[in-house]
One Martini backbone bead per residue (centre of mass of N, CA, C, O) as a GRO file, in nm:
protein
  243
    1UNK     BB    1   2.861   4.924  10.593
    2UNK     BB    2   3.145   4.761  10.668
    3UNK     BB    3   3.074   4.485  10.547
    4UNK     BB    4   3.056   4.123  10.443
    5UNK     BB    5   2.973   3.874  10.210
    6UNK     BB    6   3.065   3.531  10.079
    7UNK     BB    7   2.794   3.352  10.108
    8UNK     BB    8   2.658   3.066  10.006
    9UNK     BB    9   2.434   2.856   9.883
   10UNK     BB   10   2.540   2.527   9.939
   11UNK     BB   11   2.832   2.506  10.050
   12UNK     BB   12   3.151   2.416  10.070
   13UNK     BB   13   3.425   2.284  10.193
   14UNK     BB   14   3.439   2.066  10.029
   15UNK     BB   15   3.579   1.964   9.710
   16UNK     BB   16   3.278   1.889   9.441
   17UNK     BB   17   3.174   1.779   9.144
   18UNK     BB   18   2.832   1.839   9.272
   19UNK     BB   19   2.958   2.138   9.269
   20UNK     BB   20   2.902   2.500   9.163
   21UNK     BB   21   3.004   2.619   9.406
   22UNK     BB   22   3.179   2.802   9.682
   23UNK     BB   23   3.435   2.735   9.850
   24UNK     BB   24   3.570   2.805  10.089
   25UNK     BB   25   3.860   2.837  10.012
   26UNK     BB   26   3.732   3.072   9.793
   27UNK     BB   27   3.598   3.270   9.969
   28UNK     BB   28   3.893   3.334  10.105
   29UNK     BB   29   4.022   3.453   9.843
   30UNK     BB   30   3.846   3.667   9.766
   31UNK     BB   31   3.922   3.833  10.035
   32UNK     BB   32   4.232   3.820  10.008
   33UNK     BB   33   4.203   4.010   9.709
   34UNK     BB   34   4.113   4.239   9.860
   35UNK     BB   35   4.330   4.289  10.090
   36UNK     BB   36   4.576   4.317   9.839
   37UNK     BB   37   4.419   4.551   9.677
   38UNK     BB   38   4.261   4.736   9.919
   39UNK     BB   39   3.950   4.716   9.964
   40UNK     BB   40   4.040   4.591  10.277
   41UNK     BB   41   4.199   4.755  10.503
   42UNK     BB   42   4.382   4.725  10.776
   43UNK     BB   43   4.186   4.901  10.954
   44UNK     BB   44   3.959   4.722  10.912
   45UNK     BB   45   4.116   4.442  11.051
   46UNK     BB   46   4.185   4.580  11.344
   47UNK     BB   47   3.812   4.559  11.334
   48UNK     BB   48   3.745   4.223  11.324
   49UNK     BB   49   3.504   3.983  11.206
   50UNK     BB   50   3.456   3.682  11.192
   51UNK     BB   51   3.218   3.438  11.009
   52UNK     BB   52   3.179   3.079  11.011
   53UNK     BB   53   2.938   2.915  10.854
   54UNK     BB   54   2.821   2.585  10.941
   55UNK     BB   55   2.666   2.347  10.753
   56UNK     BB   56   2.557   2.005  10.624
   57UNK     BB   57   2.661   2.013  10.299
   58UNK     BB   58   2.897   1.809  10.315
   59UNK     BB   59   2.684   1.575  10.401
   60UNK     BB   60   2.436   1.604  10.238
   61UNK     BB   61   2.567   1.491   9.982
   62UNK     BB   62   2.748   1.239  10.047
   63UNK     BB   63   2.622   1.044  10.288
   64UNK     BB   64   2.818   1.012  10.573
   65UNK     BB   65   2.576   0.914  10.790
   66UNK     BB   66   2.545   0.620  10.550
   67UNK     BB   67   2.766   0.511  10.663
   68UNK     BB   68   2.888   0.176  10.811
   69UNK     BB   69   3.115   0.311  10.922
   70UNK     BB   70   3.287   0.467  11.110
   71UNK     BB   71   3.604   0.557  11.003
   72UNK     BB   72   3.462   0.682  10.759
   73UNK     BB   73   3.341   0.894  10.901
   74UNK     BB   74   3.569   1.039  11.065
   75UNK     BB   75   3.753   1.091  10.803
   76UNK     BB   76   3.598   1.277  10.652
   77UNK     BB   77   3.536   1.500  10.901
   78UNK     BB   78   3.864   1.487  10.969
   79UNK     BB   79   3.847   1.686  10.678
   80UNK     BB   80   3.648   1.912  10.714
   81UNK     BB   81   3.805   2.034  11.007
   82UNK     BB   82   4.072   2.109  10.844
   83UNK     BB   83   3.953   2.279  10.639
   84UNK     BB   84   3.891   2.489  10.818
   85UNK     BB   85   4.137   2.525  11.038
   86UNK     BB   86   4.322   2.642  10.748
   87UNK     BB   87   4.138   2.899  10.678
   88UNK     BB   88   4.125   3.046  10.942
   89UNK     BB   89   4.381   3.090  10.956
   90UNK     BB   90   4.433   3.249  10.718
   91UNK     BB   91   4.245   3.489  10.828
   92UNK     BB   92   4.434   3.572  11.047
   93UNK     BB   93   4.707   3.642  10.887
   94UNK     BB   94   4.561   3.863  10.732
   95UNK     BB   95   4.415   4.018  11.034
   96UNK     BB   96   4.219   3.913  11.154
   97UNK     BB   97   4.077   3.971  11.529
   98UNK     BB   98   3.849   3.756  11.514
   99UNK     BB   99   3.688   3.429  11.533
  100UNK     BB  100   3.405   3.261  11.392
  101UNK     BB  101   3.251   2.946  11.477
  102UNK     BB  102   3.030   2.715  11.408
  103UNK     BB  103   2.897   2.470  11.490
  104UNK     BB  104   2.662   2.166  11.491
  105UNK     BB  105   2.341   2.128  11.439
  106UNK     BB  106   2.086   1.904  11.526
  107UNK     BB  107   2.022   1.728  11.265
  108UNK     BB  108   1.796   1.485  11.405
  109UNK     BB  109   1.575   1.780  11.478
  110UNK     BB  110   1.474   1.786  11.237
  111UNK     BB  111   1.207   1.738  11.010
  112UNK     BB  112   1.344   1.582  10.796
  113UNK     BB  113   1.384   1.357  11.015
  114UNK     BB  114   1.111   1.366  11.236
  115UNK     BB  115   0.899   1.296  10.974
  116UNK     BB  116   0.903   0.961  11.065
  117UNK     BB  117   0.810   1.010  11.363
  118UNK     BB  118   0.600   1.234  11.368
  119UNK     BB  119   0.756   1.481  11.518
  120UNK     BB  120   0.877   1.335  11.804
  121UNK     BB  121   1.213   1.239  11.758
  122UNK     BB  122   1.514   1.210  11.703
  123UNK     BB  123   1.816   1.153  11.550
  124UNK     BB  124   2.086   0.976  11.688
  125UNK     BB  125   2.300   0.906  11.439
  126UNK     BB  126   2.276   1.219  11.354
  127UNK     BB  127   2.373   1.376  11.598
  128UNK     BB  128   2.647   1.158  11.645
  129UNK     BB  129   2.759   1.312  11.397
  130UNK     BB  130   2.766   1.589  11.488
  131UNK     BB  131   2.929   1.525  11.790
  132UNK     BB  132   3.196   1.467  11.588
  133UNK     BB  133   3.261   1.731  11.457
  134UNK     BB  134   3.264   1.898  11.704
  135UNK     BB  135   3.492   1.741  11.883
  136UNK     BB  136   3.698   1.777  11.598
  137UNK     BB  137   3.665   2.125  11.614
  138UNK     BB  138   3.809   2.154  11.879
  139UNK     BB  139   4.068   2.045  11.838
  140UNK     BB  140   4.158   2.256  11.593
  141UNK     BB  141   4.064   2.502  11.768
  142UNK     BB  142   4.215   2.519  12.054
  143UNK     BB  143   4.521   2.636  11.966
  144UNK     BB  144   4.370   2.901  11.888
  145UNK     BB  145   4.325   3.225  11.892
  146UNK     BB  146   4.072   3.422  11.849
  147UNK     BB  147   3.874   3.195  11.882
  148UNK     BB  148   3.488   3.130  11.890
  149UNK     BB  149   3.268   2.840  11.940
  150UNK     BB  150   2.971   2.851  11.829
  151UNK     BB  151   2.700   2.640  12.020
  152UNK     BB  152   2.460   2.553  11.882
  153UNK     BB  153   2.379   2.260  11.996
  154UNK     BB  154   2.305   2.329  12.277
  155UNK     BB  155   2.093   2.549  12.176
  156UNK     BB  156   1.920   2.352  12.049
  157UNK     BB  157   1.838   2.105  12.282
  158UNK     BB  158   1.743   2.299  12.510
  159UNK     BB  159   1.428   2.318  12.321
  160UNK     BB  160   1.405   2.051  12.157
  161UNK     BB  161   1.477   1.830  12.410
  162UNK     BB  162   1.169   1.865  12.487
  163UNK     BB  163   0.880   1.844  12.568
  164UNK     BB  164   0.562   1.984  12.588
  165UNK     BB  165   0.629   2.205  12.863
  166UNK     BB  166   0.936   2.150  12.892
  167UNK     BB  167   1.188   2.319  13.029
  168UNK     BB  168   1.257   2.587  12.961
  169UNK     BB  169   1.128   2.879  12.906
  170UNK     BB  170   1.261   2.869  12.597
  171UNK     BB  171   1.111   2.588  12.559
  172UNK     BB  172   0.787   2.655  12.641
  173UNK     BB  173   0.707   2.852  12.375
  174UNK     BB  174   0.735   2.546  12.202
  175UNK     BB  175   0.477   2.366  12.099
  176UNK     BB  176   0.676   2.316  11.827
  177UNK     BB  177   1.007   2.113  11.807
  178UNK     BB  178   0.986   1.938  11.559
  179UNK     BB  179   0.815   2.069  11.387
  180UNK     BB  180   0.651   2.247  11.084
  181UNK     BB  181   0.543   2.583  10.983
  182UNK     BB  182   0.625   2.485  10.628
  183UNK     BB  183   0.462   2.276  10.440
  184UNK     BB  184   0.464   2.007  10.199
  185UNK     BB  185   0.246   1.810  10.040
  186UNK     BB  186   0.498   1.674   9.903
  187UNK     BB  187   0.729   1.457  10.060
  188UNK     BB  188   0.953   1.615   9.840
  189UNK     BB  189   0.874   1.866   9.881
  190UNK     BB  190   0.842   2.220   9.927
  191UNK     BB  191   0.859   2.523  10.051
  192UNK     BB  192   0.709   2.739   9.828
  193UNK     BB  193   0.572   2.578   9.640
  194UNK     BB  194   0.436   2.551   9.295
  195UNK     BB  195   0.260   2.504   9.049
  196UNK     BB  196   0.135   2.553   8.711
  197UNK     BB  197  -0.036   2.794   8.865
  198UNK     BB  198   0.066   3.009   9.073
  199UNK     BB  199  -0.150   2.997   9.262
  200UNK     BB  200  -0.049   2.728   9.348
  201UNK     BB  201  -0.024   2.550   9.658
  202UNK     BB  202   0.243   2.337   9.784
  203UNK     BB  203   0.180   2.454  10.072
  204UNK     BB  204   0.152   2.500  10.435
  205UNK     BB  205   0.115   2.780  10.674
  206UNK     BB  206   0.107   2.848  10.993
  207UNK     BB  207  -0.078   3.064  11.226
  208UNK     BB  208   0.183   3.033  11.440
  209UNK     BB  209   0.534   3.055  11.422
  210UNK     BB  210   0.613   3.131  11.725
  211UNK     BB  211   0.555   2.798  11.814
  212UNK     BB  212   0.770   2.745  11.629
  213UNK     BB  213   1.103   2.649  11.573
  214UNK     BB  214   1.051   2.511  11.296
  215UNK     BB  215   1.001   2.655  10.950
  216UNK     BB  216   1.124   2.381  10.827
  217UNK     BB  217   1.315   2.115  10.759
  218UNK     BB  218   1.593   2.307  10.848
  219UNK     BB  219   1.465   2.593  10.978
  220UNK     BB  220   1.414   2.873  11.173
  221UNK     BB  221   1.251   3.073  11.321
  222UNK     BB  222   1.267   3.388  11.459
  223UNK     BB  223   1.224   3.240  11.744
  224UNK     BB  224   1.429   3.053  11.715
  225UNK     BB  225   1.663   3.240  11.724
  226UNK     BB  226   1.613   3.407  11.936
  227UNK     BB  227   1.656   3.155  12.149
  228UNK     BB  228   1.975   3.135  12.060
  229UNK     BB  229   2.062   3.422  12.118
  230UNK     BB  230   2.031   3.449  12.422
  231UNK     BB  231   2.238   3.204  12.478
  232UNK     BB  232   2.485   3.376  12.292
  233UNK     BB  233   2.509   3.684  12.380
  234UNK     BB  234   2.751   3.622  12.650
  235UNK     BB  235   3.005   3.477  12.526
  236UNK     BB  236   3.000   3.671  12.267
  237UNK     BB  237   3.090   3.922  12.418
  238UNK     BB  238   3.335   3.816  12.571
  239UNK     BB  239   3.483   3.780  12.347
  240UNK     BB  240   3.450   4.065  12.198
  241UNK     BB  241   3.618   4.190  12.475
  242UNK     BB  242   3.855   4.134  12.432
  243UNK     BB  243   4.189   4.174  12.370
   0.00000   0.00000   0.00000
């Protein structure tokens, strides 16, 4: 009731002629713009908190994991990375008082990567992609005030990266962490397509959605994510209640 959400699907941090889409800083001002005009009062502001979710619509729009550069990789992520912490900032400025900032998860452990070694094993170039952005995410955000980066990647490896059987309690849950519960019929397709004819289903759906960790190629399912949440539950409460 108190809330709102600003987020776009597919939306990107940098501006992209190749998008059509709000830009984190678009979102941020059209924020700004409630603010100056009264619809998000101050009062509002002195109880907030903001969530920043950044997934790597950045990254798999550019392929810049496919660059073969080290150098033209890291110059990207940390435009990608500054242009976060300059909105962030903009969000303190306005009044906002305590932001949270996701890390990346380990996007080479998605299915859409996974399915080419038949969902055995990670990739790790896709990783250590993933753990450049966050250790510059990490630079940009250290000397920030009541920012707090939520660790997506820790929390997602924690189950995904152990064979069938071993790691955690929440990870031993998890029959199926690298494969997903549902798939498309064609290699190119998604989840949810059908056919020319609506009853036609180009995609099959697994029995037991809580025994895999990822719902489709991209995306975890509600039990993966609640076992995310459980790893995230006490840090995020200890950020929320400093002073």
């Amino acid at each position: 009731p108190s809330g709102m959400t600003f987020a776009t699907g597919g939306a990107v941090v940098l501006d992209s002629t190749s998008h059509e889409v709000p830009t984190f800083t678009k979102q941020v001002d059209t924020f700004k713009k409630m603010v100056k005009d009264g619809t998000i009062t101050e009062k509002q502001l002195t109880h907030s908190v903001a969530l920043v979710a950044f997934s790597d619509n950045d990254y798999a729009s550019t392929g810049v994991m496919g660059l073969s550069s080290l150098n033209d990789i890291n110059a990207y992520i940390g435009k990608v990375t500054k242009e976060m912490a300059a909105n962030v900032e903009q969000l303190l400025k306005l009044g906002v008082t305590k932001v949270l900032v996701n890390n990346l998860h380990p996007v080479g452990c998605t299915p859409s990567q996974t399915r080419t070694n038949n969902y055995t094993t990670c990739d790790i170039f896709e990783n250590l992609g993933a753990s450049i952005h966050n250790n510059n995410l990490k630079q940009v955000m250290t000397t920030k005030k009541n920012v707090h980066i939520v660790d997506l990647y820790t929390t997602f490896i924690n189950i995904v990266d152990h064979v069938p059987g071993k790691g955690s309690e929440l990870s031993k849950q998890f029959k199926r962490k690298l494969s997903l519960c549902c798939e498309s019929l064609d290699s190119k397709g998604y989840c949810g397509q059908q056919g020319v004819l609506s009853t036609e289903l180009l995609y099959a759906v697994c029995d037991k959605s809580n025994k895999f960790f990822y719902w489709d190629y991209m995306h975890p399912t509600h039990a993966g994510w609640e076992a995310v949440m459980k790893q995230l539950e006490k840090p995020l409460r200890e950020f929320l209640d400093q002073d």
